[in-house]
N, CA, C and O of each residue as an XYZ file, in Angstrom:
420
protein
N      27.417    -22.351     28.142
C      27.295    -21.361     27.085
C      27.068    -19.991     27.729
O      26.166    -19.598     28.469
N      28.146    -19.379     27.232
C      27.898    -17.612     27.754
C      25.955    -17.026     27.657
O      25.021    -17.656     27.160
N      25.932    -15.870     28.223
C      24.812    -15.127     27.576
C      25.154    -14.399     26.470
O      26.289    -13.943     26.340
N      24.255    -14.237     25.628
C      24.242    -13.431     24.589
C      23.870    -11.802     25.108
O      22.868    -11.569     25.784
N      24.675    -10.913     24.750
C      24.196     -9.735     24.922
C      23.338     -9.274     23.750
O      23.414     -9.777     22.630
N      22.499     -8.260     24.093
C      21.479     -7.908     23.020
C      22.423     -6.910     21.770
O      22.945     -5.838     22.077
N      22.484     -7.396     20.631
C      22.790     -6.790     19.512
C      22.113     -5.423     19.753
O      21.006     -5.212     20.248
N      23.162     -4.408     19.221
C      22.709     -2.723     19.339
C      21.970     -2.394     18.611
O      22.318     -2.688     17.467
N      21.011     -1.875     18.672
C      19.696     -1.452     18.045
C      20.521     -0.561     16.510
O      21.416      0.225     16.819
N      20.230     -0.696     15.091
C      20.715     -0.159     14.104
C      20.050      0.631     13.526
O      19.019      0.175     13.033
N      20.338      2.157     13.327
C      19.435      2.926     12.856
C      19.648      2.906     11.265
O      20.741      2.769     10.715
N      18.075      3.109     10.449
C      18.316      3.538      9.031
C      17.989      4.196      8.347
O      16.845      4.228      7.895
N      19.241      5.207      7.947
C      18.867      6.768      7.745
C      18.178      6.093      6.151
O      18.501      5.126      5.460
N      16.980      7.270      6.011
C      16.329      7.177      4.587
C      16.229      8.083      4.232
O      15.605      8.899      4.911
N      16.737      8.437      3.068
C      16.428      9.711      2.221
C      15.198      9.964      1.752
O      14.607      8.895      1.598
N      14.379     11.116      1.380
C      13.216     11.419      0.683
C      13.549     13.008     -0.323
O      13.850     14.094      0.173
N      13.411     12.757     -1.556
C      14.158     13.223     -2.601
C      12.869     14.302     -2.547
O      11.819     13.923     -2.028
N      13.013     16.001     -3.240
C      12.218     16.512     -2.916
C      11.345     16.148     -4.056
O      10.281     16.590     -3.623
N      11.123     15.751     -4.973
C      10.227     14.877     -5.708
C       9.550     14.062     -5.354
O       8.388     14.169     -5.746
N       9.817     13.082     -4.629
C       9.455     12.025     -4.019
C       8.320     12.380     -2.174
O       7.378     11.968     -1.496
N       9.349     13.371     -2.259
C       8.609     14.213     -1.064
C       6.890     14.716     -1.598
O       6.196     14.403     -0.631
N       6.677     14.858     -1.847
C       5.382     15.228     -2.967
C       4.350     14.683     -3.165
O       3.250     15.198     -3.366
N       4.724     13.256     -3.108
C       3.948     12.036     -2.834
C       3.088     12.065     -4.540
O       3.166     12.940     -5.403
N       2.287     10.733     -4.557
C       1.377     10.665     -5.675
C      -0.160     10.545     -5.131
O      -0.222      9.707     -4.231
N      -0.961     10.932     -5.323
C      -2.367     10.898     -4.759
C      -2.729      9.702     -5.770
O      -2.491      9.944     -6.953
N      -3.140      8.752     -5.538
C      -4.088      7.707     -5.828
C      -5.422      7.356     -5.343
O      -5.529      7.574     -4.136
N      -6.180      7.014     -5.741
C      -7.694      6.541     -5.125
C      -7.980      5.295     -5.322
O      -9.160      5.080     -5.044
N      -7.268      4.133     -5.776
C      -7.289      3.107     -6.288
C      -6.190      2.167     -6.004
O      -5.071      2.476     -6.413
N      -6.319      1.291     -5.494
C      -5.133      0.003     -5.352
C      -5.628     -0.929     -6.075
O      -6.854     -1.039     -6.049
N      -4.774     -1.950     -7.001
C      -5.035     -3.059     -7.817
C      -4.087     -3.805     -7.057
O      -2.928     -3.471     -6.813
N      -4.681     -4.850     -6.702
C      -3.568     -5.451     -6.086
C      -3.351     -7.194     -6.584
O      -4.351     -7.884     -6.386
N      -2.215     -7.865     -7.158
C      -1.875     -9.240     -7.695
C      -1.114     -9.656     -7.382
O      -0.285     -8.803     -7.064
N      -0.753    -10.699     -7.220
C      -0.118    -11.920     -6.598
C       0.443    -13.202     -7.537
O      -0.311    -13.833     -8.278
N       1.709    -13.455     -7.411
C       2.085    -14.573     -7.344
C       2.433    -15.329     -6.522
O       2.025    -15.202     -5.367
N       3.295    -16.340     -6.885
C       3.447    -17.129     -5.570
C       4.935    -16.346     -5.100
O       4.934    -16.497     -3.878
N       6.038    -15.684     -5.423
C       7.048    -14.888     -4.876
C       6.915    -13.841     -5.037
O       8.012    -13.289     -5.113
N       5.774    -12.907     -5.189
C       5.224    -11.546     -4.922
C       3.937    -11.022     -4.974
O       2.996    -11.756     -5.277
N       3.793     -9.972     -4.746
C       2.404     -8.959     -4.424
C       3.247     -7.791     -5.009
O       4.314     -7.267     -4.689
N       1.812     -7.486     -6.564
C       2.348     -6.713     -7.139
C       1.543     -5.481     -6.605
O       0.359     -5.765     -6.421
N       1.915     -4.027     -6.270
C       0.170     -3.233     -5.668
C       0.567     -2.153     -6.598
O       1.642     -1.576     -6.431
N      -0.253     -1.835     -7.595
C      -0.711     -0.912     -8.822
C      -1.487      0.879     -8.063
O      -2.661      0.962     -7.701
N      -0.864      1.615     -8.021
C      -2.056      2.842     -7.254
C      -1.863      3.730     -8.495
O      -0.876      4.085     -9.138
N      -3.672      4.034     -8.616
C      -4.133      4.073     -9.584
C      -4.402      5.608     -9.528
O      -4.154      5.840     -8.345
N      -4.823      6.999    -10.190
C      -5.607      7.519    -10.070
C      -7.142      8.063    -10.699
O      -7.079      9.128    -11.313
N      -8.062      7.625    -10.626
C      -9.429      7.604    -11.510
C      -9.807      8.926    -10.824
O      -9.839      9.436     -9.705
N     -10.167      9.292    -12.554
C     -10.925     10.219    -11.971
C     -12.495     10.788    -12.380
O     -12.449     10.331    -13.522
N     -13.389     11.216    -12.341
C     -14.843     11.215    -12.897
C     -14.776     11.504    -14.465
O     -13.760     11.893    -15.042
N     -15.751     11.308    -14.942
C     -15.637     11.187    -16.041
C     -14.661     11.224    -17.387
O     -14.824     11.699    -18.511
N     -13.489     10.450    -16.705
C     -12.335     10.059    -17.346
C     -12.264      8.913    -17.665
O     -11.859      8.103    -16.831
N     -12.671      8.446    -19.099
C     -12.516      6.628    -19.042
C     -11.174      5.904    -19.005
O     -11.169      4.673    -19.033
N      -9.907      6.673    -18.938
C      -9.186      5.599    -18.847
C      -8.037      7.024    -17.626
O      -7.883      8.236    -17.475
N      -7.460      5.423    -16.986
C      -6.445      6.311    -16.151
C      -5.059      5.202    -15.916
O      -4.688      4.098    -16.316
N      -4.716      6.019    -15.231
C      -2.996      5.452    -15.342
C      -2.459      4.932    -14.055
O      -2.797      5.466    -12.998
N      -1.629      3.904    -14.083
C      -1.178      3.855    -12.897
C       0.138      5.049    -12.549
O       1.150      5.329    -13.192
N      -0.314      5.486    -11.455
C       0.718      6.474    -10.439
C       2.119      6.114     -9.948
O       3.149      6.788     -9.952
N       1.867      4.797     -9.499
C       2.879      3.795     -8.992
C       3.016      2.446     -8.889
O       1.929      1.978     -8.553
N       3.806      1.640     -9.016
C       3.815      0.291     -9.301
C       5.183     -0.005     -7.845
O       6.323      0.459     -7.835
N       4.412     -1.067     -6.584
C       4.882     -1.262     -5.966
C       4.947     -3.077     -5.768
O       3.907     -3.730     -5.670
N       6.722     -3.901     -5.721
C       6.529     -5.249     -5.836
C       7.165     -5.362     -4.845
O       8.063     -4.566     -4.572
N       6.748     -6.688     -3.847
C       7.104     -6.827     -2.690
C       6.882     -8.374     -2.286
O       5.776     -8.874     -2.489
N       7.793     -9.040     -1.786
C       7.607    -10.466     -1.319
C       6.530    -10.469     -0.427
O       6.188     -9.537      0.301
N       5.769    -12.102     -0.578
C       4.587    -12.211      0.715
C       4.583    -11.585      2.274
O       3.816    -10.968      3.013
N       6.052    -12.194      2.294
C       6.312    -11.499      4.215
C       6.460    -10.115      4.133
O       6.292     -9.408      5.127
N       6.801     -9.600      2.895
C       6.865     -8.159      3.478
C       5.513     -7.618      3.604
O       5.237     -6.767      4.450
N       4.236     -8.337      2.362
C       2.967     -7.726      1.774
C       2.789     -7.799      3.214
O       2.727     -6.708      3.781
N       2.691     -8.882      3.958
C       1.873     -8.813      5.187
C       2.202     -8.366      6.564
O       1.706     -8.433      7.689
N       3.237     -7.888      5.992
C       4.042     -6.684      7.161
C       3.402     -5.561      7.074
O       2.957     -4.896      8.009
N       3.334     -5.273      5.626
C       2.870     -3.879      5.427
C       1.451     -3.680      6.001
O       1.134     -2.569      6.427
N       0.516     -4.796      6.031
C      -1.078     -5.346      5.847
C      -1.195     -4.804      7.472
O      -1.825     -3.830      7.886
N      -0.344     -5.806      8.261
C      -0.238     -5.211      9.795
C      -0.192     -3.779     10.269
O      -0.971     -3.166     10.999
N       0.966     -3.386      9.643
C       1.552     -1.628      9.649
C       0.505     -1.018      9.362
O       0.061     -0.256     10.221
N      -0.264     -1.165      7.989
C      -1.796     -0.650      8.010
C      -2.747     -0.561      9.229
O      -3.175      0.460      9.768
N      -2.941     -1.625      9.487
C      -3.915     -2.228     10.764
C      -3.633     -1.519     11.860
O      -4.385     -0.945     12.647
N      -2.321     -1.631     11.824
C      -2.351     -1.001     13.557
C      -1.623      0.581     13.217
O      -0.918      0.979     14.144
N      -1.691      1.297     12.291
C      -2.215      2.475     12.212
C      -3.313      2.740     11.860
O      -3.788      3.664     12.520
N      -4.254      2.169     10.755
C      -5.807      2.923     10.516
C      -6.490      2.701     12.209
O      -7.485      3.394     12.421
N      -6.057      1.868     13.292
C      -6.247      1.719     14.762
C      -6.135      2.817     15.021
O      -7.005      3.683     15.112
N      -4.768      2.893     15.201
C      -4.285      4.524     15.904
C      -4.878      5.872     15.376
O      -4.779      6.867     16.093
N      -5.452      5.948     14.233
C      -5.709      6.992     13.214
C      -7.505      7.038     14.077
O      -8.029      8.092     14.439
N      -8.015      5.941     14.204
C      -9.802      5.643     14.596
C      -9.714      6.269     16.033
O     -10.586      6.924     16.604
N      -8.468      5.922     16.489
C      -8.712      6.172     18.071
C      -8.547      7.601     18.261
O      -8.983      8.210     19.238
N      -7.988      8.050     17.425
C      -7.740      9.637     17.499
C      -8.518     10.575     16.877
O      -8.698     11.722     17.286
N      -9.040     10.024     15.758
C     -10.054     10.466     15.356
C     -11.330     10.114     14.913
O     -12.085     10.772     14.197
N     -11.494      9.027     15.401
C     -12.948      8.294     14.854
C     -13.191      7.289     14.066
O     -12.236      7.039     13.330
N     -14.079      6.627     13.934
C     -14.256      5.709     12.590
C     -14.348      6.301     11.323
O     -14.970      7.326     11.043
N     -13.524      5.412     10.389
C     -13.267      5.923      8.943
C     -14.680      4.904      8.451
O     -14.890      3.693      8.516
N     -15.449      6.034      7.961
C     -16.774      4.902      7.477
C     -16.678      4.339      6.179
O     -16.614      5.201      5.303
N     -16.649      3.210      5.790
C     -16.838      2.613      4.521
C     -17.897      3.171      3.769
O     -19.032      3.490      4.124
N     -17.145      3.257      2.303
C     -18.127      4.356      1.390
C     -18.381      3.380      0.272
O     -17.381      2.799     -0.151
N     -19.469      3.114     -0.248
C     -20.012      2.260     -1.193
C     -18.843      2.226     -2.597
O     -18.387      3.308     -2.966
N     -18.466      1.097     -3.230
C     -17.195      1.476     -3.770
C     -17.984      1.649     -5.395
O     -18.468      0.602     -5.825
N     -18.065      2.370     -5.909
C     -18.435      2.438     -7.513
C     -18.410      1.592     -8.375
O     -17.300      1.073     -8.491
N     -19.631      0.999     -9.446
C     -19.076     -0.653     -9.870
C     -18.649      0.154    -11.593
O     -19.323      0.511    -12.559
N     -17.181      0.154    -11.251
C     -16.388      0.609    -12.610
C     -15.819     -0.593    -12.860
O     -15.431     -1.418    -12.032
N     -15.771     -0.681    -14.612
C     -15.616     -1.450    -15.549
C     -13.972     -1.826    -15.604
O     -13.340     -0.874    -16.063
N     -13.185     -2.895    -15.274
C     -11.803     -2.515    -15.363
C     -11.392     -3.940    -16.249
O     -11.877     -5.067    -16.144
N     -10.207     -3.390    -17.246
C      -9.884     -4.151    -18.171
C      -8.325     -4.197    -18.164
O      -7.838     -3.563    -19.100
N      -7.413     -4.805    -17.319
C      -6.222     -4.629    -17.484
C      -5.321     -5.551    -17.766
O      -4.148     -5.384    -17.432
N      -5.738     -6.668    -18.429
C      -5.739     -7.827    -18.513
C      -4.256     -8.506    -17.676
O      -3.074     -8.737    -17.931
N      -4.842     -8.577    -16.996
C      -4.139     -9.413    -15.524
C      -5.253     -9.747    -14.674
O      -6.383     -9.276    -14.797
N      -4.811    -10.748    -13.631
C      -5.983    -11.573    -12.787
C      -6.783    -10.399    -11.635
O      -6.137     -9.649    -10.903
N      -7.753    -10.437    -11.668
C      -8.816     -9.768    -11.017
C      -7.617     -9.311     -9.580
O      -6.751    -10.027     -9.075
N      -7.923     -8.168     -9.304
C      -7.460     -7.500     -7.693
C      -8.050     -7.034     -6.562
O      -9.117     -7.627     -6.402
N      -7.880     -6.398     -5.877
C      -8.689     -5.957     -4.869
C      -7.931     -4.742     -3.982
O      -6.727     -4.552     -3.809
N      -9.037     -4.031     -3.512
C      -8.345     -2.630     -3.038
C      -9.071     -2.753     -1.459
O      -8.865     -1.881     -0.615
């Protein structure tokens, strides 16, 4: 059997629309699960506002959720090493009613 030569590395151009460029500020991830996805809800709350909206609604298969979970990891790494520890801030015990199964941020 021959060798395989290494397949050419494929680049992929991505657009960012100037809207989209802009980004959404959230402070909140809801995050749910089935068994063929991870739904992640980013929320924005804000003080004395009782109800708020979701910003963005992002659905994604397991292997990708935990691609992304990594990609996190080993940037909030790179982000600590450059600038320090990000200290955990006591999270606020707000009341949430969205009737879907409990999440986590």
């Amino acid at each position: 059997m021959p060798d395989q030569l290494p397949l050419p590395e494929q680049q992929l151009n991505i657009e960012l629309s100037e809207e989209m460029a802009d980004g959404k500020y959230a402070n909140l991830a809801i995050i749910t699960h089935s068994f063929a996805e991870f739904v992640i809800d980013f929320v924005t709350v804000m003080p004395n506002v009782p109800k708020a909206k979701v910003k963005s609604r992002i659905v994604m298969t397991p292997h990708h959720a935990k691609r992304l979970m990594r990609a996190l990891i080993d940037n909030i790494k790179r982000f600590e090493s450059q600038y320090g520890p990000i200290k955990d801030q006591e999270t606020p015990n707000m009341p949430f009613n969205f009737g879907a199964p409990a999440g986590q941020a």
